[in-house]
C-alpha positions in Angstrom: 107.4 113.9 99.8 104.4 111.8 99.5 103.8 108.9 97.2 100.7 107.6 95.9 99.4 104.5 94.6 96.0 104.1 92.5 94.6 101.3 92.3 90.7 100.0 91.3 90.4 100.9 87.6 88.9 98.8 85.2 86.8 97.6 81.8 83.0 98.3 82.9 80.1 99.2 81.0 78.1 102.1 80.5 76.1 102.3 83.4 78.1 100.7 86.0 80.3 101.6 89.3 83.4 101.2 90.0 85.7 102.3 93.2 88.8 103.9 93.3 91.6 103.9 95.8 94.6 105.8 96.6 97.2 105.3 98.9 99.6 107.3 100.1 102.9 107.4 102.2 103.8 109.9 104.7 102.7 111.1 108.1 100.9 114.3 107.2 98.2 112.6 104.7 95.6 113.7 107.3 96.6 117.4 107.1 96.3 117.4 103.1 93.1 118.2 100.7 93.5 115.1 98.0 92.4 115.8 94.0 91.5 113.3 91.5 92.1 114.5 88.1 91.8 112.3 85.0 93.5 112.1 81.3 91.6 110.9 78.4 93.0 109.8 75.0 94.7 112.9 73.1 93.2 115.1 76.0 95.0 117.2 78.7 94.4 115.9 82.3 91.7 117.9 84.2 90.7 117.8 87.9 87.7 115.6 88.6 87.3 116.5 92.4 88.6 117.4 95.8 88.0 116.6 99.6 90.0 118.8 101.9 91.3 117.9 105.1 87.7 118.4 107.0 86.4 116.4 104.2 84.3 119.3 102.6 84.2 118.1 99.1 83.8 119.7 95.1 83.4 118.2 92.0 83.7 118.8 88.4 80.3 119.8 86.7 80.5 116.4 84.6 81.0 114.0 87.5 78.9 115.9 89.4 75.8 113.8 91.2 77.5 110.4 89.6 81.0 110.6 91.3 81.6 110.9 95.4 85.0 111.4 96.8 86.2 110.2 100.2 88.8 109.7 102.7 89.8 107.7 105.4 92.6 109.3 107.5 93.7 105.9 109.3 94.5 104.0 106.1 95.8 107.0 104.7 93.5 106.3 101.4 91.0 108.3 99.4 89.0 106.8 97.3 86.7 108.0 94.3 83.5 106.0 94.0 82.0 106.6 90.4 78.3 105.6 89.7 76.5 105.6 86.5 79.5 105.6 84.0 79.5 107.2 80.5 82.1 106.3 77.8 83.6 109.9 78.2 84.5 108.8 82.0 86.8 106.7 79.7 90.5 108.0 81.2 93.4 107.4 83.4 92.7 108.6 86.7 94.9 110.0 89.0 95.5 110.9 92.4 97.4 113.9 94.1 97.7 116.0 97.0 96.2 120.1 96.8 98.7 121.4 96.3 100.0 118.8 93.6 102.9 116.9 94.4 104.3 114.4 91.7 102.4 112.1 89.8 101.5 108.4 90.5 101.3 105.9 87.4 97.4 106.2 87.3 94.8 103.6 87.3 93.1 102.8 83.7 89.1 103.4 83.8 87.7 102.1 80.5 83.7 102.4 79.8 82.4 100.0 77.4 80.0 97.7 76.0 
């Protein structure tokens, strides 16, 4: 079983970056693909992007060219650096393992002015 710990979210304005982290236990991180999804306000969760274990990488057509997902296998972290936020980026964002394993509490991305 693998846990994972988001981390990295934030208040930020339209416009601006932000990094995401994820941690995760275990001694097989290296051998999964890792997701990000996100949930918005009264909205169901959807997948935001992937990297798989050789680090090929896909992305969801709205995050697509603003978002970049990443790993690195010796901190057993992958991360989800976001550029050029909107207010719909506004969500909780969560991590997982492909395929999904349980949920992690999330880390709050808010896009304001």
């Amino acid at each position: 079983q693998v846990q994972l710990v988001e981390s990295g979210g934030g208040l930020v304005q339209p416009g601006g970056s932000l990094r995401l982290s994820c941690a995760a236990s275990g001694s097989r991180f290296s051998a999964y693909a890792m997701v990000w999804h996100r949930q918005a306000p009264g909205k169901q969760r959807e997948w935001v992007a992937t990297i798989t274990a050789g680090a090929n990488t896909n992305y969801a057509d709205s995050v697509k060219g603003r978002f970049t997902i990443s790993r690195d296998n010796a901190k057993k972290t992958v991360y989800l650096q976001m550029n050029s936020l909107k207010p719909e980026d506004t969500a909780v964002y969560y991590c997982n393992t492909d395929p999904l394993n349980s949920w992690g509490q999330g880390t709050q991305v808010t896009v304001s002015s």
